[in-house]
VEXVO-791741 format. One record per residue: residue number from 1; residue in one letter; chain; z, x, y of N, C-alpha, C, O, CB in turn. Coordinates in steps of 0.2 Angstrom, whole numbers, plus 5000, padded with zeros to 4 digits. Glycine has a CB too. Example, Ala and Ser with C-alpha at 12.3 -4.5 7.8 and 13.67 -1.06 7.14 Angstrom:
<torkes>
(1 "A" "A" (5039 5066 4972) (5039 5062 4978) (5039 5066 4984) (5042 5071 4983) (5045 5057 4978)),
(2 "S" "A" (5035 5064 4989) (5036 5068 4995) (5039 5064 5000) (5040 5067 5006) (5029 5070 4997)),
</torkes>
This chain:
<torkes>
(1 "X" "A" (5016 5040 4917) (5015 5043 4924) (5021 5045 4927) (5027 5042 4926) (5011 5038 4928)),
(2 "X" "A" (5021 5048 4931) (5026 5051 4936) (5032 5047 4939) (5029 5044 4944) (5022 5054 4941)),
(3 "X" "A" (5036 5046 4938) (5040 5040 4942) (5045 5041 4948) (5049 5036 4950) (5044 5036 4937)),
(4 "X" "A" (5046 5049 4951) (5048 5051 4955) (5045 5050 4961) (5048 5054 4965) (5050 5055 4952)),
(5 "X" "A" (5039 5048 4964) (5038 5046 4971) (5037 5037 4969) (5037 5034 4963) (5029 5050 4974)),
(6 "X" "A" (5037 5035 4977) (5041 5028 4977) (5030 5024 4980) (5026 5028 4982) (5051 5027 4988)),
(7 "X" "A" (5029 5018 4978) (5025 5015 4978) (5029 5009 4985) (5034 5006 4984) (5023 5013 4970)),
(8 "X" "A" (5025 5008 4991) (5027 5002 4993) (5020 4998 4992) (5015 5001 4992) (5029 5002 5000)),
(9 "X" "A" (5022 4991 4991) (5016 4987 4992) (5017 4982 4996) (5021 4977 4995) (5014 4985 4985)),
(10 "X" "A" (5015 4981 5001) (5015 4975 5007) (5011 4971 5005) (5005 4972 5005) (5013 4976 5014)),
(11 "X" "A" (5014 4965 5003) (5012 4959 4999) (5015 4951 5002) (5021 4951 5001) (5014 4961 4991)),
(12 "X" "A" (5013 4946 5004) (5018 4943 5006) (5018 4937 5000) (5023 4934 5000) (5017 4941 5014)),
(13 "X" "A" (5014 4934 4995) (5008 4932 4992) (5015 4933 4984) (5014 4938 4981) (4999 4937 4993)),
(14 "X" "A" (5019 4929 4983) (5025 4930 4979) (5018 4929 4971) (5017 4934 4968) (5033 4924 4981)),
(15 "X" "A" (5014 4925 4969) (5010 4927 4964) (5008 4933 4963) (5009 4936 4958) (5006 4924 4963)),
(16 "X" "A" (5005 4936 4968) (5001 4941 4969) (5005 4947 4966) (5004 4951 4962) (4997 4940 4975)),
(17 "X" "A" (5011 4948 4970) (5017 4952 4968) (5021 4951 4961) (5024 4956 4959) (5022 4950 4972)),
(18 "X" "A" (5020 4945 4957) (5022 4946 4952) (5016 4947 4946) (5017 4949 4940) (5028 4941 4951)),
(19 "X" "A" (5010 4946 4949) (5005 4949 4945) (5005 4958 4945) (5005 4961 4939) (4997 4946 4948)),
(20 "X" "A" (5005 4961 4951) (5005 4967 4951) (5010 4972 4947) (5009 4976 4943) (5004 4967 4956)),
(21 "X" "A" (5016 4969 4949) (5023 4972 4946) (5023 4973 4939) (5024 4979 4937) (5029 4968 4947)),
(22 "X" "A" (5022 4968 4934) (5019 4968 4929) (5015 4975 4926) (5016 4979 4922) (5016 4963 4930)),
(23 "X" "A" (5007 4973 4932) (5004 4976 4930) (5004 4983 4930) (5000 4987 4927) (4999 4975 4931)),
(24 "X" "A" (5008 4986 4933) (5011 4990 4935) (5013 4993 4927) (5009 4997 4923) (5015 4988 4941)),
(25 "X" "A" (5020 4991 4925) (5021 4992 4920) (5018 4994 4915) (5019 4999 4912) (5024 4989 4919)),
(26 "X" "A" (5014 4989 4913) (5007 4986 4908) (5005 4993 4906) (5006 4995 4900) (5000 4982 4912)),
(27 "X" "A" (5003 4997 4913) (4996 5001 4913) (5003 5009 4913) (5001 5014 4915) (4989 4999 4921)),
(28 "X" "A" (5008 5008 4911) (5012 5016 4913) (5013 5019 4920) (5013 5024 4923) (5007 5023 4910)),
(29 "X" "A" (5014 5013 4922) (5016 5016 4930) (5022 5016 4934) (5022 5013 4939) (5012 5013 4935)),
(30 "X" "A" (5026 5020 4930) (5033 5020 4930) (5036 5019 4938) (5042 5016 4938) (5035 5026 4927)),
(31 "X" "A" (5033 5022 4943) (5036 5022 4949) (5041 5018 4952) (5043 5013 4949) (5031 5022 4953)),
(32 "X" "A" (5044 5021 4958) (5048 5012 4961) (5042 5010 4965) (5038 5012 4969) (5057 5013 4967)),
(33 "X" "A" (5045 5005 4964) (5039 4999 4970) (5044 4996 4974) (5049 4993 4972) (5033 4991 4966)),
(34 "X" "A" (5043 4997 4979) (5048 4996 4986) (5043 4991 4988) (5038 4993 4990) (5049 5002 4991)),
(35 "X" "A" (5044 4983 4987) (5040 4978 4991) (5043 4976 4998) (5049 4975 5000) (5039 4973 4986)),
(36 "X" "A" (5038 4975 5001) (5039 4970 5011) (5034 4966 5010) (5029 4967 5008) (5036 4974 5021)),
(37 "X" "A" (5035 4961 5012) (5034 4953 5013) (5033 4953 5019) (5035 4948 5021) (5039 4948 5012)),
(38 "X" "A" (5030 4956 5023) (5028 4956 5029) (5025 4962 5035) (5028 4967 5034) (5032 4953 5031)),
(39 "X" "A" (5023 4962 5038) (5024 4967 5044) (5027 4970 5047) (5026 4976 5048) (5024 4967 5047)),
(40 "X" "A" (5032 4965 5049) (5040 4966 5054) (5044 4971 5045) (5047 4976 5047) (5046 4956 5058)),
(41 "X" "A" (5044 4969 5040) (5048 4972 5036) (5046 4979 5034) (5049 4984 5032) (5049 4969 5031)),
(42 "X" "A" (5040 4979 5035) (5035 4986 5032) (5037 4989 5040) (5041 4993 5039) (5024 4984 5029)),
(43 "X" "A" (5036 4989 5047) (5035 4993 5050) (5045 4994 5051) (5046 4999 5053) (5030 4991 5056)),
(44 "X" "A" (5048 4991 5051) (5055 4993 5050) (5056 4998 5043) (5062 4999 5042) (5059 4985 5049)),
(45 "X" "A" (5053 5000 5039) (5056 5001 5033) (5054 5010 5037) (5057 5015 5036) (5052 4996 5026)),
(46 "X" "A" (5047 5010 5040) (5047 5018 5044) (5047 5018 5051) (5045 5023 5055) (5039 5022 5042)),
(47 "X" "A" (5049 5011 5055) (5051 5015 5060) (5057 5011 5063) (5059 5011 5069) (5044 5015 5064)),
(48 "X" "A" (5062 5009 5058) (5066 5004 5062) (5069 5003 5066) (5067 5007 5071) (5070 5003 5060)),
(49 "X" "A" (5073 5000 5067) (5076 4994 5071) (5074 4997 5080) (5072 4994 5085) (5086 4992 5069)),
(50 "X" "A" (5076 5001 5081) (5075 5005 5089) (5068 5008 5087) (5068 5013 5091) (5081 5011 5092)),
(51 "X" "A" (5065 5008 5083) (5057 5011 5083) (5059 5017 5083) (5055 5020 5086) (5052 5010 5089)),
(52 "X" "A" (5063 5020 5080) (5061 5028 5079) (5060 5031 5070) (5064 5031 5066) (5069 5033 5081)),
(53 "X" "A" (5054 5032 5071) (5053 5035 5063) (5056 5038 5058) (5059 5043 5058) (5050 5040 5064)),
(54 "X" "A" (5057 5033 5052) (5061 5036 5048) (5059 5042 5044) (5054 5042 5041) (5062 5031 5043)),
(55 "X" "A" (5062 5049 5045) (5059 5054 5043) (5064 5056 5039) (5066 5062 5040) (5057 5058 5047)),
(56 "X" "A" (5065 5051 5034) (5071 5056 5027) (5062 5056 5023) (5058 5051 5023) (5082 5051 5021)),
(57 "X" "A" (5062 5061 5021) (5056 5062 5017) (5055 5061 5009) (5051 5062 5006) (5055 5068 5019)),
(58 "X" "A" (5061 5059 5008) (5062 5058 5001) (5062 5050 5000) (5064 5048 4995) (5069 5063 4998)),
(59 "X" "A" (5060 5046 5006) (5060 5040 5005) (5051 5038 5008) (5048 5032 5009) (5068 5038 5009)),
(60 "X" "A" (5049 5045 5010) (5040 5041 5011) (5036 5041 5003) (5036 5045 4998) (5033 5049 5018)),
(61 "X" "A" (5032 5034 5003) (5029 5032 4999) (5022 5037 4997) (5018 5039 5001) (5028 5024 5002)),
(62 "X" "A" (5022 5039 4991) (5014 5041 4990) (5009 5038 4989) (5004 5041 4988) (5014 5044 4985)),
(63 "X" "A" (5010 5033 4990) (5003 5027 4992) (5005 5022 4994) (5010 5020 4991) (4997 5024 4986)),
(64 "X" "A" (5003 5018 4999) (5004 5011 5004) (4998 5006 5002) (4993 5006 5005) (5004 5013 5014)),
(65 "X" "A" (5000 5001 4995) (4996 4996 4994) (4997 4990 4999) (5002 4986 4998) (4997 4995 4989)),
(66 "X" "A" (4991 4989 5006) (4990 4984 5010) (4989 4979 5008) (4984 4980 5004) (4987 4986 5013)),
(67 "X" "A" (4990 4973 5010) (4986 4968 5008) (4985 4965 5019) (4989 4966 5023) (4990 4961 5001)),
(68 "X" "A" (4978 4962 5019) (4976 4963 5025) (4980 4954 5027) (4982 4954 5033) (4967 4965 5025)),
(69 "X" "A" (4982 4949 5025) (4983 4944 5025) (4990 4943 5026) (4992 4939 5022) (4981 4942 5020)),
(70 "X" "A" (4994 4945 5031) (4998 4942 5032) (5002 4937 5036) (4999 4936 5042) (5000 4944 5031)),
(71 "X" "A" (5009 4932 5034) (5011 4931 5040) (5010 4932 5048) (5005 4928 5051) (5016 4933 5038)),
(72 "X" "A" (5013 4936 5051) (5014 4936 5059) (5007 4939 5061) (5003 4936 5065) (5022 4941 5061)),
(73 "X" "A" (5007 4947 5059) (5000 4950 5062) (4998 4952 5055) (5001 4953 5050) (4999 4957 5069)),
(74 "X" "A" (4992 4951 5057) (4986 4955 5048) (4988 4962 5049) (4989 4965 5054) (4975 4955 5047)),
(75 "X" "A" (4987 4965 5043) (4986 4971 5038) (4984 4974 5043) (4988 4979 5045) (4981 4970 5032)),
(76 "X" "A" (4977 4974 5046) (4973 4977 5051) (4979 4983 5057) (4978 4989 5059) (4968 4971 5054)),
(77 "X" "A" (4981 4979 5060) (4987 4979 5065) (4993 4984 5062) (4996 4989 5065) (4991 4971 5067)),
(78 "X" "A" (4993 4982 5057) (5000 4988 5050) (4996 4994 5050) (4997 4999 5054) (5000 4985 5039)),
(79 "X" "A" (4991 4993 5047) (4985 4999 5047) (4986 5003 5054) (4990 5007 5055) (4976 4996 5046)),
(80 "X" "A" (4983 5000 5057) (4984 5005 5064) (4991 5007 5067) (4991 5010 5072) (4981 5001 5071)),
(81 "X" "A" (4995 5006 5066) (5003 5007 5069) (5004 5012 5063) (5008 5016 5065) (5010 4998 5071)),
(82 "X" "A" (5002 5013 5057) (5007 5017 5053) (4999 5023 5053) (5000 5027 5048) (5011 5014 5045)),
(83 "X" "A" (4994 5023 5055) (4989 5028 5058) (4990 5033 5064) (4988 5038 5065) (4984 5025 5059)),
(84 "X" "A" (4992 5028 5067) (4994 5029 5075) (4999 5038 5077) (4999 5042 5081) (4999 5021 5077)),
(85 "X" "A" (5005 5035 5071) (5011 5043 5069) (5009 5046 5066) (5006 5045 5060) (5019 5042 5067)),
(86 "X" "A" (5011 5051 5070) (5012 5058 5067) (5013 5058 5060) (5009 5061 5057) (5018 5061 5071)),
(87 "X" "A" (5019 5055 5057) (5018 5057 5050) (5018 5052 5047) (5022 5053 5043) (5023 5061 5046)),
(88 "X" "A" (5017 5045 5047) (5014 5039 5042) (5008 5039 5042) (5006 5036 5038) (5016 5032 5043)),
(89 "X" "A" (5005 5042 5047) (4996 5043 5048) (4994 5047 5039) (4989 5047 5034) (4993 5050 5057)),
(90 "X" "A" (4997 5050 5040) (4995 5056 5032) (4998 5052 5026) (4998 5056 5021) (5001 5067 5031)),
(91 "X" "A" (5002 5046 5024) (5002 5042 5019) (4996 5039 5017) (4993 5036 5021) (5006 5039 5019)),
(92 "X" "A" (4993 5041 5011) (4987 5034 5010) (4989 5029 5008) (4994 5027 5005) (4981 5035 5004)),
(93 "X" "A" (4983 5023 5012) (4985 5017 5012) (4978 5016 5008) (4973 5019 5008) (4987 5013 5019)),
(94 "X" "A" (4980 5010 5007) (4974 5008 4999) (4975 4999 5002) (4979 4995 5000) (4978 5011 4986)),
(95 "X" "A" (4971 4998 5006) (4968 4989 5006) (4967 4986 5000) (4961 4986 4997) (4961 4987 5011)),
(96 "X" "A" (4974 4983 4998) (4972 4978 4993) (4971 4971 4995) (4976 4968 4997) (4976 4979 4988)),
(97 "X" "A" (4966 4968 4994) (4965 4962 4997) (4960 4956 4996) (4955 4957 4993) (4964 4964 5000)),
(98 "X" "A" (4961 4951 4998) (4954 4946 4994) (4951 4944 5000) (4950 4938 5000) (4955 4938 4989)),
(99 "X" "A" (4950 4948 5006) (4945 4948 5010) (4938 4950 5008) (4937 4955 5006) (4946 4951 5015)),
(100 "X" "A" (4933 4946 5010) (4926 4950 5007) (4925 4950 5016) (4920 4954 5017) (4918 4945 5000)),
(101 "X" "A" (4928 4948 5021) (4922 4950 5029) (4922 4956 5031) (4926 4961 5032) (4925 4948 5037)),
(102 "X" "A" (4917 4957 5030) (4913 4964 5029) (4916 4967 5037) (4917 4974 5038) (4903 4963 5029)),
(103 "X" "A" (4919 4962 5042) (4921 4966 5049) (4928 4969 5047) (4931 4973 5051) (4921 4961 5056)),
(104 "X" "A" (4930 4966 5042) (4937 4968 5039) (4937 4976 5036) (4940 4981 5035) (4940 4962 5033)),
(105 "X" "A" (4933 4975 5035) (4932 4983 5027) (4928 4988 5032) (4927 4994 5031) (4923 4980 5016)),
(106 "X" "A" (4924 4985 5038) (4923 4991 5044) (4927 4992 5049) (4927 4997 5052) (4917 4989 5047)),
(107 "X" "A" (4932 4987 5049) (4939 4990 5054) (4943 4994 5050) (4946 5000 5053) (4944 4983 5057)),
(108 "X" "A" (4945 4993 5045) (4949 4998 5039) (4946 5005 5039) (4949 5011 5040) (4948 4994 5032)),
(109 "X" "A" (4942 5004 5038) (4940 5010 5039) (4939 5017 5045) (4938 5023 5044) (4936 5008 5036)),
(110 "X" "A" (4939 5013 5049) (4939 5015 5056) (4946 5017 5057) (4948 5022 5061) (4936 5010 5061)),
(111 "X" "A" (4949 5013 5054) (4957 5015 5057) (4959 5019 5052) (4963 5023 5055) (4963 5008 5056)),
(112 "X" "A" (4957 5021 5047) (4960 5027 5045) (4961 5026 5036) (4963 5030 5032) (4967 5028 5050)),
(113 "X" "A" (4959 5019 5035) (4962 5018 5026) (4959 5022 5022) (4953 5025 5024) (4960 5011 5022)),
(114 "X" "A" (4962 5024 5015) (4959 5030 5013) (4955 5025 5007) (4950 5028 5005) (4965 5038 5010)),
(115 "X" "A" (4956 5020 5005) (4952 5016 4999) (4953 5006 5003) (4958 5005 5006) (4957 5019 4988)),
(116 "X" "A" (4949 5003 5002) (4949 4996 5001) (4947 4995 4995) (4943 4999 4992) (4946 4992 5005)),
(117 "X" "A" (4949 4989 4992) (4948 4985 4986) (4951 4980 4986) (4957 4978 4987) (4950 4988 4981)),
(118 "X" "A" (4945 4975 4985) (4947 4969 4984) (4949 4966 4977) (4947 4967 4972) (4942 4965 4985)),
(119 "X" "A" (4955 4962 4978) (4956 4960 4971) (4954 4953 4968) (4954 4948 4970) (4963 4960 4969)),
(120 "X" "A" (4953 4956 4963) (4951 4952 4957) (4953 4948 4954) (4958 4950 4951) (4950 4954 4954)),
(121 "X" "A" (4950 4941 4953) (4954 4936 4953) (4953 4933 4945) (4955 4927 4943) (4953 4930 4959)),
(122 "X" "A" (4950 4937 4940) (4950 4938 4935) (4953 4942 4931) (4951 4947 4929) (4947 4938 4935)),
(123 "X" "A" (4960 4940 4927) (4967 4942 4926) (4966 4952 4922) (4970 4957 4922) (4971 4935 4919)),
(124 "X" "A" (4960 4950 4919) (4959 4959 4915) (4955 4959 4918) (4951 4962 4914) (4958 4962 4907)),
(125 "X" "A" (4951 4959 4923) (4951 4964 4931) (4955 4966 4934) (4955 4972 4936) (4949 4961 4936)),
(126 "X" "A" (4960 4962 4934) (4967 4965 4940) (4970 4970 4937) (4974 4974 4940) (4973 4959 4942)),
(127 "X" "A" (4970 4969 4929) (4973 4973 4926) (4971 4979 4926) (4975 4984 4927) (4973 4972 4920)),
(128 "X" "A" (4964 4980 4926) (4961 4985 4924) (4958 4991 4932) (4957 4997 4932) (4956 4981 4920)),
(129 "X" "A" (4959 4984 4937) (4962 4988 4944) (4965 4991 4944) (4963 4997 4945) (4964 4986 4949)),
(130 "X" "A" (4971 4988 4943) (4980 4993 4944) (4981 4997 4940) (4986 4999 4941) (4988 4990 4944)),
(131 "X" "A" (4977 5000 4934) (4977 5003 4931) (4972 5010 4934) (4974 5016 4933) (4976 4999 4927)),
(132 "X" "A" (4968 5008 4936) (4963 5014 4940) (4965 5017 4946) (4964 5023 4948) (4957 5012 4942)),
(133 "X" "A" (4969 5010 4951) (4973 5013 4956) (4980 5019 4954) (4983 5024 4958) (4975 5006 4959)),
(134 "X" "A" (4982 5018 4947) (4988 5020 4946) (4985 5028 4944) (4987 5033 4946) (4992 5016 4940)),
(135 "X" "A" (4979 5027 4941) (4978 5034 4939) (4974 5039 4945) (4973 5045 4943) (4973 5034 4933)),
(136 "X" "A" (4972 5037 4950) (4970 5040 4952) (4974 5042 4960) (4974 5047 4963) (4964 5038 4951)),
(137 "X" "A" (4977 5038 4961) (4982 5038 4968) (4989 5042 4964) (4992 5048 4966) (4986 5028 4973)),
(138 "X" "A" (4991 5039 4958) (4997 5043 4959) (4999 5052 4952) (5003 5056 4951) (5005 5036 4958)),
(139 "X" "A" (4990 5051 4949) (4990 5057 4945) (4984 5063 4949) (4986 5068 4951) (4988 5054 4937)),
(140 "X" "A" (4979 5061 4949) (4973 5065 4950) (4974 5066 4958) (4975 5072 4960) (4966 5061 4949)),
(141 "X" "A" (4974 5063 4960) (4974 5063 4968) (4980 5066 4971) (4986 5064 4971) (4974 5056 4971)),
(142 "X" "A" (4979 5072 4976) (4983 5078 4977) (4986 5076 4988) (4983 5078 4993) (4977 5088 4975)),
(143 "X" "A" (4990 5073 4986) (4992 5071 4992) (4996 5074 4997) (4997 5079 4996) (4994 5068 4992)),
(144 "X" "A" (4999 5071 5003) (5006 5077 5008) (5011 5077 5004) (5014 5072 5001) (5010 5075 5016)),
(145 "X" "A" (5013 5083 5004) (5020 5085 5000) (5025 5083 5005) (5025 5087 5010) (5020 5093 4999)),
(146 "X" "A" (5031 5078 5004) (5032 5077 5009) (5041 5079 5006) (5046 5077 5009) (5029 5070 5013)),
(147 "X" "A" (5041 5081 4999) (5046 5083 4998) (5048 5090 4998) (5053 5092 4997) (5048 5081 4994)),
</torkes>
């Protein structure tokens, strides 16, 4: 797969991170993966330190793997602040996550996620997740051109 657009995955959940990275690999998904451990690091990373939008364009991600669970504020709150601008609103964000509350997977949606998926805590499930997520976010799927 293509390895010249960057993958962030906001993950705080250091198993869960080193399951994915892997799987990543596993399945041909050469990309960089730019990981945040949190909120405050993920909304610094596009809007830092004085809140102004980072707009070098060759550093926005072609898919934002969410997980809704974190530290300081949830996922939900991330979702809406990088919906909210002008140009992180047009990144797809894909909720990855082991929420099943159904008010979770109806607020996501509302806000603007372009897929949720829960993960799967059965190891070639997870495989076979990041494997579908790889094919279809960063091959099939025709996204903003932001270079």
């Amino acid at each position: 797969m293509p390895n010249n657009r960057k993958i962030l995955l906001v993950e705080d959940n250091s198993d869960d991170i080193e399951l994915t990275l892997p799987a990543f690999k596993k399945n041909n998904i050469f990309n960089k993966t730019i990981v945040k451990h949190d909120e405050a690091e993920t909304l610094e990373y596009f809007f830092g330190k004085d809140g102004i939008v980072n707009k070098q364009k060759n550093d926005m991600p072609i898919v934002i793997l969410l997980d809704l669970k974190l530290p300081k504020i949830n996922g939900i709150d991330v979702l809406k602040k990088l919906k909210a601008d002008e140009i992180t609103k047009l990144i797809p964000i894909v909720i990855l996550t082991s929420s099943k509350e159904p008010a979770d997977l109806l607020s996501c949606y509302k806000l603007g996620c372009n897929s949720y998926i829960r993960k799967p805590v059965d190891f070639s499930q997870f495989m076979d997740t990041v494997k579908q997520l790889g094919l279809y976010w960063l091959l099939i799927n025709e996204g903003p051109n932001f270079i």
